[in-house]
C-alpha positions in Angstrom: -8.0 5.4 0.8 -5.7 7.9 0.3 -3.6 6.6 3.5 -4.0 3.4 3.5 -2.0 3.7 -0.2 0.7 6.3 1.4 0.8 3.9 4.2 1.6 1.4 0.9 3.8 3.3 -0.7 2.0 3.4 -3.8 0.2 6.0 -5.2 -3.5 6.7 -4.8 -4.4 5.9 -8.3 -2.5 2.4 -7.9 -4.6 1.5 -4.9 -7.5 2.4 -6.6 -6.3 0.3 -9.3 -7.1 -2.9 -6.8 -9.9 -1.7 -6.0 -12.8 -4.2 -6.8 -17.1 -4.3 -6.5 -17.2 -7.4 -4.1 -16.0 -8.6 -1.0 -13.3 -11.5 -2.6 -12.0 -9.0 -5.0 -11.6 -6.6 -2.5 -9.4 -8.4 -0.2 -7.7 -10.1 -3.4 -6.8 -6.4 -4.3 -5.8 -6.0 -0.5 -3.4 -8.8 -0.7 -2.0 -7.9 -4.4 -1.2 -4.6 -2.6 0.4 -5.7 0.1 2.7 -8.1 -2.2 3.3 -4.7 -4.2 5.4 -3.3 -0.4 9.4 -3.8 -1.0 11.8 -3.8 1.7 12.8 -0.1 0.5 9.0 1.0 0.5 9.0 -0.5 4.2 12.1 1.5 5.5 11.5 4.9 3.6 8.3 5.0 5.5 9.8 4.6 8.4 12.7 7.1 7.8 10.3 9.6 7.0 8.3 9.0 10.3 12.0 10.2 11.8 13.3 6.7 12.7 16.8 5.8 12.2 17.3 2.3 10.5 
């Protein structure tokens, strides 16, 4: 969990946050996550993988 919410750009306790007991809230919580991602979240990631935007 812990990547998939670096891999987000939010913090742990955000994703967890999402987190829900069935199936359709789960992948509710998924989406809501994914809406969270900005542009910025998108490019600092890949700046610190070593890219150059």
């Amino acid at each position: 969990m812990k990547d998939a919410a670096l891999l987000l750009g939010i913090s742990a306790r955000q994703f967890k946050g999402f987190a829900a007991e069935r199936k359709e809230g789960a992948a509710h919580a998924i989406q809501n996550a994914f809406h969270s991602v900005t542009v910025s979240d998108c490019s600092g990631w890949f700046r610190s993988c070593g890219y150059v935007l």
